[in-house]
MARBA-273364 format. One record per residue (C-alpha): z, y, x; residue number from 1. Coordinates in nm, 2 decimals. Layout:
% residues N
{numi {Z,Y,X},NUM}
...
//
This chain:
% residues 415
{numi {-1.35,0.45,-3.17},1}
{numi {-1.37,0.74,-2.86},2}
{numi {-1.64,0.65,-2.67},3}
{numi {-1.75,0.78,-2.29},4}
{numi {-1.94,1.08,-2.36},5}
{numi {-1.94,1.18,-1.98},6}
{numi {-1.95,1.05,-1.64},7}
{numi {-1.89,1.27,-1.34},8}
{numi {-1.91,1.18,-0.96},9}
{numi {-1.80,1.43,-0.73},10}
{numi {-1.85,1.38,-0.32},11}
{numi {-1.47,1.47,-0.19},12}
{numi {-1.25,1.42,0.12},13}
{numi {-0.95,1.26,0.21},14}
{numi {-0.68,1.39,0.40},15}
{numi {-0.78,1.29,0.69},16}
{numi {-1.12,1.44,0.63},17}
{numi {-1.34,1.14,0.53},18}
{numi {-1.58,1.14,0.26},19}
{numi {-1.47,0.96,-0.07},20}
{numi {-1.53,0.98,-0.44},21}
{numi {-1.37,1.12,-0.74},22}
{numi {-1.47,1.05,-1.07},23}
{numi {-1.40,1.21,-1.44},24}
{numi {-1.45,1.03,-1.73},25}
{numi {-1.46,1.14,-2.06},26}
{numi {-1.43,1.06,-2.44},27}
{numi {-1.28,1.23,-2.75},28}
{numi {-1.27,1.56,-2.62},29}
{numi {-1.06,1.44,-2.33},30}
{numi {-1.09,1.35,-1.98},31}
{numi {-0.91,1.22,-1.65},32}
{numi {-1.04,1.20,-1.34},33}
{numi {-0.96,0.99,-0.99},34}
{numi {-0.99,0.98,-0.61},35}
{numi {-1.05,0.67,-0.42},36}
{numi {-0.87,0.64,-0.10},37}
{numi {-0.97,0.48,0.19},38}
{numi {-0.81,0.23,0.43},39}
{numi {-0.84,0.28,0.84},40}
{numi {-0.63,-0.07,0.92},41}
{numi {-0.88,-0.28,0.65},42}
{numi {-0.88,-0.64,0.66},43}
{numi {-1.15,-0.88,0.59},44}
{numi {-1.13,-1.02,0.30},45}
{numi {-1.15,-0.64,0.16},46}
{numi {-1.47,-0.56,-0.10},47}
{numi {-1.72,-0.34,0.00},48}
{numi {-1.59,0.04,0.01},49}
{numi {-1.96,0.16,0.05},50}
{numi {-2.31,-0.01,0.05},51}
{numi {-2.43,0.06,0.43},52}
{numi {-2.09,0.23,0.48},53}
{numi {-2.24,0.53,0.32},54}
{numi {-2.06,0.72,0.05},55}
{numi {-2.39,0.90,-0.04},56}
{numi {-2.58,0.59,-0.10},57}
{numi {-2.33,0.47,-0.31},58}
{numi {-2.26,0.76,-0.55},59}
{numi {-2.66,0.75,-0.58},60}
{numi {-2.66,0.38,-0.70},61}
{numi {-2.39,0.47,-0.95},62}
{numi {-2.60,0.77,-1.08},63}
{numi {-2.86,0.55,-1.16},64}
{numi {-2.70,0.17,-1.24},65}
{numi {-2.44,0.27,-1.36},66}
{numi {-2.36,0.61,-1.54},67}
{numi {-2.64,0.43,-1.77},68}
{numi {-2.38,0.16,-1.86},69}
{numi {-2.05,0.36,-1.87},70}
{numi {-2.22,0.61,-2.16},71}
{numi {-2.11,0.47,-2.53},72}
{numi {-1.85,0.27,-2.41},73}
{numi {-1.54,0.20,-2.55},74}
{numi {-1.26,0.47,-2.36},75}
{numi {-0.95,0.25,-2.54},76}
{numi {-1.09,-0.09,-2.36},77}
{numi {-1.08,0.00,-1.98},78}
{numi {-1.12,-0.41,-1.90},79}
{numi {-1.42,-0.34,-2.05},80}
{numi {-1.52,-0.11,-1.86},81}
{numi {-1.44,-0.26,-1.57},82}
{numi {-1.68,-0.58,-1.68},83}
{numi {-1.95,-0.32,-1.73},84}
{numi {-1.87,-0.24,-1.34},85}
{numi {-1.88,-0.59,-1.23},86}
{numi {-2.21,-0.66,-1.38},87}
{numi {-2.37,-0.32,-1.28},88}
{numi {-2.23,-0.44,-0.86},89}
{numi {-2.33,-0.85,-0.93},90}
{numi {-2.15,-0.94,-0.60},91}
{numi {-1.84,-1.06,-0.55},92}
{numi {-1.71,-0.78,-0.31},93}
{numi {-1.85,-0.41,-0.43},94}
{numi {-2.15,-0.43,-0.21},95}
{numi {-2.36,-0.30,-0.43},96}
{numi {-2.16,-0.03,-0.59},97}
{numi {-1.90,-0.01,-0.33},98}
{numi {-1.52,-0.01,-0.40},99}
{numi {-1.50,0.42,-0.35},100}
{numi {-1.69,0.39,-0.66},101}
{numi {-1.54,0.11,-0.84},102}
{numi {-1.18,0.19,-0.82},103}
{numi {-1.25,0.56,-0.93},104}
{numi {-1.42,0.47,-1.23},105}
{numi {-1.17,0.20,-1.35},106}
{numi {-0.86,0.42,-1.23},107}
{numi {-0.95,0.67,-1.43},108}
{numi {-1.05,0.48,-1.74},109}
{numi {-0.73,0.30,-1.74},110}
{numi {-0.60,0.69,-1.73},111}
{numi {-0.83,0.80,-2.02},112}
{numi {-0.75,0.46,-2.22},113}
{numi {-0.33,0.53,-2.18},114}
{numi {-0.39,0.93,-2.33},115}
{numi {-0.61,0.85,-2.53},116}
{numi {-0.35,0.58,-2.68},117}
{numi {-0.06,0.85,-2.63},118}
{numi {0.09,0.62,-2.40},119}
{numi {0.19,0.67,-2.01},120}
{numi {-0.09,0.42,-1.78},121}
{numi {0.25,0.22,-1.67},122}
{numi {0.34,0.13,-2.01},123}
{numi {0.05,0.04,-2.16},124}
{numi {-0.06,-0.19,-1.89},125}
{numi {0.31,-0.29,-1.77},126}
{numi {0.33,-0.70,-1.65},127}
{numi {0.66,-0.74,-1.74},128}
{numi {0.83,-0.60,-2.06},129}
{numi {1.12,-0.41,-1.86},130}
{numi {1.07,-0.11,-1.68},131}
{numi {1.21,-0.02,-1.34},132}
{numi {1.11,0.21,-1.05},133}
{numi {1.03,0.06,-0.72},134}
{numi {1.23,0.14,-0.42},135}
{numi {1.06,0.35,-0.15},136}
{numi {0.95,0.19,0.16},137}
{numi {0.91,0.46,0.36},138}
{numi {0.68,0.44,0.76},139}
{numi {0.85,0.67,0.98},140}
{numi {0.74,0.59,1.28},141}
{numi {0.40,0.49,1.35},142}
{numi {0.16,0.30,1.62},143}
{numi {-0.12,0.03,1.62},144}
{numi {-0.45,0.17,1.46},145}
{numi {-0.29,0.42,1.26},146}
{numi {-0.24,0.63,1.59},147}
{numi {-0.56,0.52,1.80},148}
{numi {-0.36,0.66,2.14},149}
{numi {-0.26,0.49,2.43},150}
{numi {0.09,0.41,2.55},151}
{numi {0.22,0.39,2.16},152}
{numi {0.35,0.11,2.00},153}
{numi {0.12,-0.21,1.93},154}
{numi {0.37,-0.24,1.59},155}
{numi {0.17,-0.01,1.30},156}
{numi {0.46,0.10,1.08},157}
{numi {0.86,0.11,1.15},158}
{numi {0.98,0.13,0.80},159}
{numi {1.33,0.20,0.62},160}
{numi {1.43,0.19,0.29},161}
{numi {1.83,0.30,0.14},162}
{numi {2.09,0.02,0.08},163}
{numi {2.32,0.29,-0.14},164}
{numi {2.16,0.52,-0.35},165}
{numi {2.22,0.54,-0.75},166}
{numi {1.85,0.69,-0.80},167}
{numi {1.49,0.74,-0.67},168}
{numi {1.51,1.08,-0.59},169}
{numi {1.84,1.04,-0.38},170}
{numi {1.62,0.74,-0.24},171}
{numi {1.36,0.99,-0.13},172}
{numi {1.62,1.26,-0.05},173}
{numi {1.76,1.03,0.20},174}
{numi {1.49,0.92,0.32},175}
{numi {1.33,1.26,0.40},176}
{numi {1.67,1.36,0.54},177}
{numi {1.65,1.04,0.82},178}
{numi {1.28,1.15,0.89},179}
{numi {1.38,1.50,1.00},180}
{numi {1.70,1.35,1.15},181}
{numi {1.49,1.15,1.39},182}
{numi {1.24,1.46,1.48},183}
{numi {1.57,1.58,1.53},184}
{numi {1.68,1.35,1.79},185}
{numi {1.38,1.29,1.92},186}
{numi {1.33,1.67,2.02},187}
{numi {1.72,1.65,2.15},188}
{numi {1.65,1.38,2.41},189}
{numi {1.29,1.56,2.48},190}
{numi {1.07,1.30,2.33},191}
{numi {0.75,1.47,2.27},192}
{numi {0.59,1.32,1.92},193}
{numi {0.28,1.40,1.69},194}
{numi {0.23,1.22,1.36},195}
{numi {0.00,0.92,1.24},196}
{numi {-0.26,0.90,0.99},197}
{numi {0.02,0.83,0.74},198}
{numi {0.26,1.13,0.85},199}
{numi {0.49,0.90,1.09},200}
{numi {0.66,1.00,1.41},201}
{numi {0.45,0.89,1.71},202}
{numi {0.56,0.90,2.04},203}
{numi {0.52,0.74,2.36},204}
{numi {0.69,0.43,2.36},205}
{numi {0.68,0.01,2.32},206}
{numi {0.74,-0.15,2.00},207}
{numi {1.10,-0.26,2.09},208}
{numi {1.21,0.09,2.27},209}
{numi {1.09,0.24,1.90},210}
{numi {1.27,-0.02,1.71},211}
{numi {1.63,0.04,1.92},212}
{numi {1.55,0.40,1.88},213}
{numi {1.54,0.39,1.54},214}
{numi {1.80,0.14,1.53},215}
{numi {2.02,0.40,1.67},216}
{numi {1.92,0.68,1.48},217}
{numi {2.02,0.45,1.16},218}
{numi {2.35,0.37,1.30},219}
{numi {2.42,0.75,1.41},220}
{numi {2.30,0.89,1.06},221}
{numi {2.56,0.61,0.86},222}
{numi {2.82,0.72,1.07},223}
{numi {2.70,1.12,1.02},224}
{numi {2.64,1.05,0.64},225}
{numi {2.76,0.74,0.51},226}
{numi {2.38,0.59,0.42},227}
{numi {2.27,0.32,0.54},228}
{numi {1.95,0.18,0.57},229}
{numi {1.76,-0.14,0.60},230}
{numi {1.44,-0.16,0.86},231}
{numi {1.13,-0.36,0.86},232}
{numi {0.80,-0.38,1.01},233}
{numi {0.42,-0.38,0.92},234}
{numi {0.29,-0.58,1.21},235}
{numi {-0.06,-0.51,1.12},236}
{numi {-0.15,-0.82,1.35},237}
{numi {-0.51,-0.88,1.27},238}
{numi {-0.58,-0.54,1.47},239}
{numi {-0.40,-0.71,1.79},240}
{numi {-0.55,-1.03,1.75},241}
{numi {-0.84,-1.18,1.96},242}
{numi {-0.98,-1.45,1.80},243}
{numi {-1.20,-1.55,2.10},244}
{numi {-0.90,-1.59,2.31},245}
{numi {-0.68,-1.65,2.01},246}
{numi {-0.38,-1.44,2.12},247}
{numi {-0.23,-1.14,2.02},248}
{numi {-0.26,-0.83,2.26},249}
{numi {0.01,-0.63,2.31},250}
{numi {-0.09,-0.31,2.45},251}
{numi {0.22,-0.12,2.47},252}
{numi {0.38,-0.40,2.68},253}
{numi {0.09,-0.57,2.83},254}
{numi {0.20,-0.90,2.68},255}
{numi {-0.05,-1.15,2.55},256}
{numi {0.10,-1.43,2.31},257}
{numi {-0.05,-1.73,2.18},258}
{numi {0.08,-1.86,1.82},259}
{numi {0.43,-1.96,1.96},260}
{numi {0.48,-1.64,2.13},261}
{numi {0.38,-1.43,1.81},262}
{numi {0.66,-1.65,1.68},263}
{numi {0.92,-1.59,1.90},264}
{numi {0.85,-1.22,1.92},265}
{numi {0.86,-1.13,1.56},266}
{numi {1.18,-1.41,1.50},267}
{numi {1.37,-1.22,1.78},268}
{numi {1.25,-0.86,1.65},269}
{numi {1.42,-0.96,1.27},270}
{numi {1.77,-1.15,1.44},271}
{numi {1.80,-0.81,1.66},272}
{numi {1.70,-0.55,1.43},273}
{numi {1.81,-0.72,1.14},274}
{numi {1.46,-0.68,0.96},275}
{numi {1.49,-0.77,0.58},276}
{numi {1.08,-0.68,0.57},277}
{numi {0.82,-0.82,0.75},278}
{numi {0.42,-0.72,0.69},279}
{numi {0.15,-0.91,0.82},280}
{numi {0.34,-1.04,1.14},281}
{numi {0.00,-1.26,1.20},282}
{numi {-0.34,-1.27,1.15},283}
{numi {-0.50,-1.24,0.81},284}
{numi {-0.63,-1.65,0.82},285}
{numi {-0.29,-1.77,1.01},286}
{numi {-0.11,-1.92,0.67},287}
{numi {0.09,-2.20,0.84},288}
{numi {0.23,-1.93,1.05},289}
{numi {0.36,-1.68,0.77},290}
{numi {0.46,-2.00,0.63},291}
{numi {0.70,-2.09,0.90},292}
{numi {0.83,-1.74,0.96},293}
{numi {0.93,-1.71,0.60},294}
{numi {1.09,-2.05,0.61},295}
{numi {1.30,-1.97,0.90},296}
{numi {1.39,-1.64,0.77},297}
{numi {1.47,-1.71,0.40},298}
{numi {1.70,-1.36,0.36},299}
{numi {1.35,-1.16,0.51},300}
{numi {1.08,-1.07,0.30},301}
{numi {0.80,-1.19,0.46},302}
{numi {0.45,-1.01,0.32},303}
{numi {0.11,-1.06,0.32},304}
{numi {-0.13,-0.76,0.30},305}
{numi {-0.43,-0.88,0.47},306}
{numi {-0.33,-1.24,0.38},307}
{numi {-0.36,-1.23,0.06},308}
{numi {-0.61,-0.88,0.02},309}
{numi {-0.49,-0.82,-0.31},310}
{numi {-0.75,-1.14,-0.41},311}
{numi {-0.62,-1.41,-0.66},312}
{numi {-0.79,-1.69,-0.48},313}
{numi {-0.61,-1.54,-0.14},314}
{numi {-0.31,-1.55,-0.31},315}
{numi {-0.33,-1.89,-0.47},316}
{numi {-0.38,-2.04,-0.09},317}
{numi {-0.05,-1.82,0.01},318}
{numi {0.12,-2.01,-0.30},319}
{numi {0.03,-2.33,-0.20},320}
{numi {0.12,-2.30,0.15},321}
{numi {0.45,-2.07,0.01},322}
{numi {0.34,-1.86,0.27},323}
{numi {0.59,-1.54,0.20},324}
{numi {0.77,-1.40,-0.09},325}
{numi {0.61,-1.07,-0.13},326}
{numi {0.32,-0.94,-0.17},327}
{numi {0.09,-0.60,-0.09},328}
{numi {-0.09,-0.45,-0.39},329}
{numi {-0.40,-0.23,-0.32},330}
{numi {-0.60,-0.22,-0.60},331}
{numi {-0.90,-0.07,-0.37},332}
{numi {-0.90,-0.38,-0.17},333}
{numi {-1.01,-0.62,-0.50},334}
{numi {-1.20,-0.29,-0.63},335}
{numi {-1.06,-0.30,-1.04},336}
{numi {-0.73,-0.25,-1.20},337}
{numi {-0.83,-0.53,-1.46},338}
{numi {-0.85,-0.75,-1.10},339}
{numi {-0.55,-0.62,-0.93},340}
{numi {-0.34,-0.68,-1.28},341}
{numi {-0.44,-1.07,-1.28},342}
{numi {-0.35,-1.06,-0.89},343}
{numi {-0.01,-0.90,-0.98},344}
{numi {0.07,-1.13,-1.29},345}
{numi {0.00,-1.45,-1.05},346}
{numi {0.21,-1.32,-0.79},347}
{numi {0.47,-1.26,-1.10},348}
{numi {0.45,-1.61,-1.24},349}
{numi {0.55,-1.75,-0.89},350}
{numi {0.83,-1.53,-0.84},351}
{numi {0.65,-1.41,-0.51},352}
{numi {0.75,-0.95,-0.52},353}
{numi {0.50,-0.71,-0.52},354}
{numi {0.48,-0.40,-0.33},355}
{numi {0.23,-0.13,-0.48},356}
{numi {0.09,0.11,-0.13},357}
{numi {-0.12,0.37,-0.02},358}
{numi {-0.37,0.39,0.20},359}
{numi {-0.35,0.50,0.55},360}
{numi {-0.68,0.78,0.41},361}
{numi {-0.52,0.97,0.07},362}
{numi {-0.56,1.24,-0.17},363}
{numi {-0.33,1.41,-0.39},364}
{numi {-0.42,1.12,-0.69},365}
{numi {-0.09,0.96,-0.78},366}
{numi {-0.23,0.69,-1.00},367}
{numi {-0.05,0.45,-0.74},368}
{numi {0.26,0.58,-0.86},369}
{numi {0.26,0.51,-1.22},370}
{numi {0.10,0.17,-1.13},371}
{numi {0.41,0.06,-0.89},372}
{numi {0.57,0.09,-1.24},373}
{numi {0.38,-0.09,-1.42},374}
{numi {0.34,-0.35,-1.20},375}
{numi {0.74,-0.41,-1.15},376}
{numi {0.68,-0.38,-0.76},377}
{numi {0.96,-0.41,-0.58},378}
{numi {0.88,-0.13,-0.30},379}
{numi {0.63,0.13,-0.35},380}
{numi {0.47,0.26,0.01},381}
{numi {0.36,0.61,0.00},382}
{numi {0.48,0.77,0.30},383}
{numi {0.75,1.04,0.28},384}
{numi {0.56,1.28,0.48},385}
{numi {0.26,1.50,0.39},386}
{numi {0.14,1.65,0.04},387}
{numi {-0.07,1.39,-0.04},388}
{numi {0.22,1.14,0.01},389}
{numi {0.52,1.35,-0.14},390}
{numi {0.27,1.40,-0.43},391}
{numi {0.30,1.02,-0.53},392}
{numi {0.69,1.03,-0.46},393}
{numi {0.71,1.32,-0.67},394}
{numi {0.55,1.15,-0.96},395}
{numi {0.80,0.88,-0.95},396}
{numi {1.07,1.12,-0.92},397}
{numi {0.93,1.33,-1.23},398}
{numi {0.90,1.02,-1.44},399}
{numi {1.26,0.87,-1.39},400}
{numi {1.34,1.21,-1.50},401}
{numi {1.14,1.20,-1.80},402}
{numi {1.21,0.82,-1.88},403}
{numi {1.56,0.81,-1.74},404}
{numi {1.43,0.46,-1.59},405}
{numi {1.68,0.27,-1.37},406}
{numi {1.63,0.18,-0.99},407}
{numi {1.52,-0.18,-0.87},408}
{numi {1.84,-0.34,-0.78},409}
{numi {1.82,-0.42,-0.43},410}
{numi {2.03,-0.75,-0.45},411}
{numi {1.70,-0.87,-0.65},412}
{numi {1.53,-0.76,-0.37},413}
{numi {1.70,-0.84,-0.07},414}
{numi {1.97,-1.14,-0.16},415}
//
C-alpha cells in the first residue's frame, strides 16, 4: 500500500495576482500537485477560503495540524484523506484550515490516487458509468463584480454556448471565433472595451443594450457562418441585492426592483433573448422565487450557484422547493472532492444537471476539467479567453482526443 511520504505547500498567485496555495503530495515515488483558485463574486454559504482571510496563517496551521496527519496515509484512498482534513479543520466550513488549503490537498490526492491506480481522475471517480464531455459555456461579455467599473452592466456574465457542432474542439473553435467576432464589431462601431476578471468583453453599456448587442452579433455570425448559438445569463443577483431595503439595484439603469420586478425583468430578458440558461437570477436565500421562474420557464435552465453553494443540505432545500433544474459545481465552495461528489450524485439522483466552473481567480491547474467529466456535467464554464482558461479547454480538447469521448447531446440538455 503507497503511502504519503511528502507534503508540500507552496505560497502562489492567481491570475489576477492574489495569493493562493498549491500543494504536492507524494507517495510511491510519485507525486501531483494543485492550485486552489479563488472566487471574487463568493456567496455565503461558501466555507472558509482562509482563517482571518489570511493565506499565510492558514498554510502555517496546515504545517503544523496537518502535514502531521497527511504523512503515512493511504495515497489509493483520497476519501480518506479528505476525512483526515475534516478532522484536522473540526468546523463545518474550513475555518480552521481554510478551503485554499483543503481543496489543494484533496485535489491533488484524488490526482495521486487515479496515477497511482493507472487510471485518468474522471474515470476512477466518474458518477455515472457513461462518459461524455460537457458542453462549453463560455462568458463573453462581462459586468457586475467581475468588472468593479461604473456605467457597465449590473448582469455578471452574457454567456453562449453552440447549437451545431459535432465535437468539443469545434465547440471551442466556434466559440473563440464569436469572441473575436464581437471585438470585432465592437471596434467597428467604436465601442471602446477592456476585459473582466474572467477574460470577457467589457464595455460601457446596460444589461439589455449588451444583451441586443450580442443578440445581433449571434444573428450576424449565423448568417456569416452558419452557427448558431444559444445565450444565457449569470445574474449574479446576491451582489445587486439589498437586503435592508430588499430590492435589487440596478446600477447600469438606475432601476430598483422589489421581488416582482426581479421577476418581470429576468422573465422578459429570457422571452426576448430567448435565454435557454439562467444563473442565480435572485438572491442566494430567495428559493420560492427560483422556484417560480423555473416553473414558468420549463424549456430554461434555471441554476443555482449561490443557492445551492455546491452544499448537500442547500441542495436538498432547492429539491424540495424544485427550485431549478441545474446546478453549479465548485468544489472550493464545499472545500473536498469526496463532498462535492455526494453534492453531485444527489443532484444526479433527482435528475437536476450539473455544471462543473471556474472561478472568477485561476491558475493554469486543470483538475476542473477532468472533473466536468467525471461528474457528467452538462456545461463546463472555463472562460474561452486567457491562458489560465484555454488551459482547462485544452484539457478537455486533449482528452476527447485521447478517449475519442462523444459530446453531451444538447437535446438532453436543452429539450
Amino acid at each position: 500500500m503507497p503511502v504519503i511520504t511528502d507534503v508540500k505547500i507552496v505560497k502562489v498567485f492567481t491570475h489576477r495576482g492574489d495569493e493562493t496555495v498549491k500543494v504536492t503530495l507524494c507517495a510511491g515515488g510519485v507525486s501531483e500537485t494543485a492550485f486552489s483558485p479563488l472566487g471574487k463574486s463568493k456567496g455565503e454559504y461558501e466555507v472558509v477560503y482562509a482563517p482571518k482571510g489570511n493565506v499565510d496563517e492558514a498554510i502555517k496551521r496546515a504545517k503544523k495540524h496537518l502535514i502531521p496527519k497527511l504523512l503515512g496515509a493511504d495515497a489509493e484512498d483520497p476519501c480518506e484523506i479528505d476525512k483526515i482534513v475534516k478532522e484536522v479543520d473540526g468546523t463545518d466550513n474550513m475555518a480552521f484550515i481554510g478551503s485554499c488549503i483543503s481543496i489543494a490537498v484533496s485535489m491533488a490526492a484524488f490526482k495521486l490516487a487515479a496515477r497511482i491506480k493507472a487510471k485518468p481522475i474522471y474515470e476512477m471517480i466518474a458518477v455515472p458509468n457513461s462518459l461524455k464531455l460537457p458542453l462549453p459555456l463560455s462568458n463573453v461579455i462581462g459586468g457586475g463584480r467581475h468588472a468593479e467599473q461604473r456605467m457597465i452592466p449590473a448582469i455578471q456574465e452574457f454567456l453562449v454556448f453552440p447549437a451545431n457542432v459535432p465535437s468539443f474542439y469545434e465547440a471551442v473553435k466556434e466559440t473563440l471565433n464569436l469572441y473575436k467576432f464581437i471585438c470585432a464589431t465592437l471596434r467597428k462601431n467604436n465601442i471602446f472595451y477592456g476585459k473582466t476578471d474572467e477574460g470577457a468583453l467589457l464595455f460601457k453599456s446596460t444589461s439589455m443594450q449588451a444583451l441586443n448587442l450580442l443578440s445581433t452579433i449571434i444573428e450576424n455570425y449565423y448568417s456569416m457562418h452558419g452557427i448558431d448559438f444559444y445565450m444565457g445569463v449569470d445574474v449574479a443577483a446576491s451582489s445587486i441585492w439589498d437586503p435592508r431595503r430588499k430590492v435589487y439595484v440596478h446600477a447600469d439603469s438606475g432601476k430598483v426592483l422589489d421581488r416582482n420586478g426581479q421577476i418581470n425583468f429576468i422573465s422578459t430578458i429570457i422571452e426576448n433573448f430567448n435565454l435557454k440558461y439562467v444563473e442565480d437570477p435572485f438572491h442566494e436565500d430567495d428559493f420560492e422565487s427560483f422556484k417560480e421562474l423555473q416553473s414558468s420557464y420549463k424549456n430554461t435552465l434555471i441554476c443555482g450557484d449561490d443557492l445551492t453553494a455546491t452544499n448537500v443540505r442547500r441542495l436538498e432545500r432547492a429539491l424540495e422547493l424544485e427550485s431549478c433544474k441545474a446546478v453549479i459545481v465548485k468544489p472550493n465552495q464545499v472545500g473536498l472532492i469526496s463532498d462535492t461528489i455526494r453534492f453531485v450524485k444527489l443532484a444526479h439522483e433527482r435528475n437536476i444537471k450539473t455544471v462543473t466552473s471556474h472561478r472568477s481567480g485561476e491558475t493554469c491547474d486543470e483538475t476542473i476539467s477532468d472533473l466536468s467529466i467525471a461528474f457528467a456535467s452538462s456545461f463546463v464554464k472555463a472562460g474561452i479567453y486567457g491562458g489560465e482558461r484555454i488551459s482547462k479547454l485544452n484539457r478537455l480538447i486533449e482528452i476527447e482526443a485521447l478517449e475519442k469521448l462523444k459530446l453531451v447531446n444538447i437535446r438532453e440538455v436543452i429539450r
